[in-house]
N, C-alpha and C positions, 0 to 999 in steps of 0.2 A: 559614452562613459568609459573611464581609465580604467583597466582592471590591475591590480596591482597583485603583485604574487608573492605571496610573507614564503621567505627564504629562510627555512631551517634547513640545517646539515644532516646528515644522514646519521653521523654520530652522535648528533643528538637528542638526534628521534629514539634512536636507541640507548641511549641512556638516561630518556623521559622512561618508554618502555619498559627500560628493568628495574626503576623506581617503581613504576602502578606496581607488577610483581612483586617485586618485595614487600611492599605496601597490603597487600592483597594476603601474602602468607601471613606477615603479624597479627592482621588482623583475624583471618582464618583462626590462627592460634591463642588469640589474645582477648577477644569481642567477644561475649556470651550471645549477644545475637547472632556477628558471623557464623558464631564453627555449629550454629543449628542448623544453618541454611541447611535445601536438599532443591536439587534440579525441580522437585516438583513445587516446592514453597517459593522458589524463585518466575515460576515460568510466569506466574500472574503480572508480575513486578515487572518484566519483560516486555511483556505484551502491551503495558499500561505504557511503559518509556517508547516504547515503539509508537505508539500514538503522541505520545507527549512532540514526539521527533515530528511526525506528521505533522501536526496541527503549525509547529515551529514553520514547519516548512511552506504552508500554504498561509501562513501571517508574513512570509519572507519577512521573517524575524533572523538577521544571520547572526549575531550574538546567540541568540538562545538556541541556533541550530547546536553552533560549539557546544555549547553546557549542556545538548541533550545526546551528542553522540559521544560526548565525555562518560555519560550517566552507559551508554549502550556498550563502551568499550570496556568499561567494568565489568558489566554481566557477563559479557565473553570471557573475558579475564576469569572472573569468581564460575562460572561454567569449568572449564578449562582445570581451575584449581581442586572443585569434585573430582571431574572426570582422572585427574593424578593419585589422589587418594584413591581410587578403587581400582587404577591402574587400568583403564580402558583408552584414556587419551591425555593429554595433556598442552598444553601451548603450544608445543617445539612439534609433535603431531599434526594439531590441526593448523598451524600455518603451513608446513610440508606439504601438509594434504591439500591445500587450497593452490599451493602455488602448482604442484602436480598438475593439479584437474585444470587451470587457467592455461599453463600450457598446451595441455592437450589439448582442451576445445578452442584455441587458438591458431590451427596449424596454418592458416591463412599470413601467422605473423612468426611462426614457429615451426614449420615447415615451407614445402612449395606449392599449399593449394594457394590457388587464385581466387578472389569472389569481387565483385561487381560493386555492391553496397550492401547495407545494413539489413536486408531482407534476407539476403545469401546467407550472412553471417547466424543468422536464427535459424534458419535449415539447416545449416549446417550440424548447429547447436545439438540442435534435435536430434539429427539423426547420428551422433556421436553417441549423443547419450542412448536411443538406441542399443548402440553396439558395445555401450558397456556392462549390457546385459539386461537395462528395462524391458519388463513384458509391453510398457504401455505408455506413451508420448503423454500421459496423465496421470503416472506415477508421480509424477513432481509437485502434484496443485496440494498443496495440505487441506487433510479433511476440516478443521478448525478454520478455514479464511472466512469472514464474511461472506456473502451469497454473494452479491455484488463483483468485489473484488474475484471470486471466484468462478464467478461467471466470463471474468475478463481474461482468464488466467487461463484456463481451460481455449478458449477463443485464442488467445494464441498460440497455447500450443497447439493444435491441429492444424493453422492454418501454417506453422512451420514444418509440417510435412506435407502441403498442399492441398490439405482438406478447408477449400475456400472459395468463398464467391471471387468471381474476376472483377467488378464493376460496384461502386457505392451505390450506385443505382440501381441494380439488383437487389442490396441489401432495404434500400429504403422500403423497393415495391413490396421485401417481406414485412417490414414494419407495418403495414399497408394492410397486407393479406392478415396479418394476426391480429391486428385492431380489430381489422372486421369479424374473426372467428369470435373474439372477446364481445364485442357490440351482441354477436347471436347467443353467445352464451347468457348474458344483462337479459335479455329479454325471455329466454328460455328459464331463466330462475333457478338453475342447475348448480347450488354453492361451490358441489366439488369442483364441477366444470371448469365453471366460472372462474376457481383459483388458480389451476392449470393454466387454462388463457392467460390469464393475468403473466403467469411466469413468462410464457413467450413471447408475450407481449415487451418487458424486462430485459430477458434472454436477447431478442432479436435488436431491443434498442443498441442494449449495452454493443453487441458489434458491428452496429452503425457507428458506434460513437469510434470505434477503432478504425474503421473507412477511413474517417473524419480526422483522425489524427488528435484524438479526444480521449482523456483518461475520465473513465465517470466516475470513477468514487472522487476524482480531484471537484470535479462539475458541481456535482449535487451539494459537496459539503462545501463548494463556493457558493450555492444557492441560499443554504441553510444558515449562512452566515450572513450574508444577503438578509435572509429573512428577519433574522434575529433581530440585526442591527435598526431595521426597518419596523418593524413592530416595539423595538425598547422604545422606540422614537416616538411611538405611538403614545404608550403607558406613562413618557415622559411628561407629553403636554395632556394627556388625562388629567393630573396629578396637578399640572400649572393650573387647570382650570377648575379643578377639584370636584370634577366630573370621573366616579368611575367606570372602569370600561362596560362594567356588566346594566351603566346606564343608560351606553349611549345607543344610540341607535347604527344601523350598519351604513347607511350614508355620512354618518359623520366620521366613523373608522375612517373609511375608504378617503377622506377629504383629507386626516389626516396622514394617509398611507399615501396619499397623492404628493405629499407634500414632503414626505420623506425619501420618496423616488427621485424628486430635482433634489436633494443635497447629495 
């Protein structure tokens, strides 16, 4: 496939740029919804486009990618436009601040360190941030991530200071070992236990799936979609046959779940 690369100029990128800007103050000054926003009335809104972006991105939908990192660059933007008003940061701040920090943990491209490949460069990562005064290589994971993602997150950073198995095969036979603790907990009848297990069980998947070269939150909600699609398909030809589901029996589900599997 041809990749073709849409050629804007630099000028006028930056003069889309100080349009949103200006755009973003009127509105701040002018919108009775704008100028109520508060960082905290926005953060939900945030969070929701941040998925909206997701979802675009695992339907490789690349039209509605644009229209949702359109919706993301706003929030930064209207972000940005608080933080001026209370006089703690402002646009012309946090790009400074971002392009700072790229440098620095760059010095592979920005200095004379040398690194190997992308594994280097995540150590590296790490142990900069380190030295810009983190107590903790897990300072960075936000308390708010899903459990999932956050379980991923955390797994990388520690294995970027070398807190890690050497071998995927190592990591499987732990998958292995904590099934089995979870199977003894099943049969011991121990809820709390049982929960616990469960999570290592989770825990230990989720970094195999990084072994693996495997993002699991991408996985699972390709499953779930899998699923969806697979079961509408179901409820579809219920509905033709004007048999409903809670009629049929579970051999005829599965005949039509079989049947939605080859399409």
């Amino acid at each position: 496939m041809k990749i073709t690369t849409i050629k804007t100029s630099k000028p006028e990128s930056l003069k889309a740029f100080e349009r949103l800007l200006i755009i973003m103050d009127e509105l701040r000054e002018q919108c009775p919804w704008d100028k109520k926003q508060t960082f905290e009335s926005l953060r939900h809104l945030t969070i929701e486009e941040t998925y909206e972006l997701g979802d675009a991105i695992l339907d490789s939908n690349l039209p509605e990618i644009g229209k949702e990192l359109g919706d993301l660059l706003l929030h930064i933007v209207f972000y940005a436009k608080i933080g001026s008003e209370t006089k703690d940061f402002d646009i012309l701040s946090i790009i400074n601040g971002i392009c700072e920090k790229l440098i620095h943990r760059h010095p592979h491209i920005y200095g004379d360190v040398k690194v190997t490949d992308e594994e280097e460069v995540k150590r590296n990562w790490e142990q900069l941030k380190l030295k810009e005064g983190k107590k903790s290589v897990l300072e960075g994971v936000p308390k708010s991530l899903p459990a999932m993602v956050k379980a991923s997150r955390i797994q990388d950073k520690v294995a970027g200071v070398g807190f890690d198995w050497e071998e995927p095969q190592q990591v499987f036979e732990k998958v292995q070992e904590e099934l089995a603790e979870l199977q003894e907990e099943v049969i011991a009848e121990d809820q709390d236990k049982l929960e616990a297990e469960f999570g290592d069980v989770l825990f230990s998947i989720i970094n195999y799936a990084r072994f693996l070269k495997v993002n699991p939150e991408d996985a699972l909600e390709r499953t779930n979609k899998k699923f969806i699609k697979r079961f509408q398909y179901l409820e579809e030809e219920s509905k033709k046959n004007n048999k409903p589901l809670t009629e049929m029996s579970l051999d005829e589900m599965n005949s039509y779940w079989e049947k939605a599997k080859k399409l």
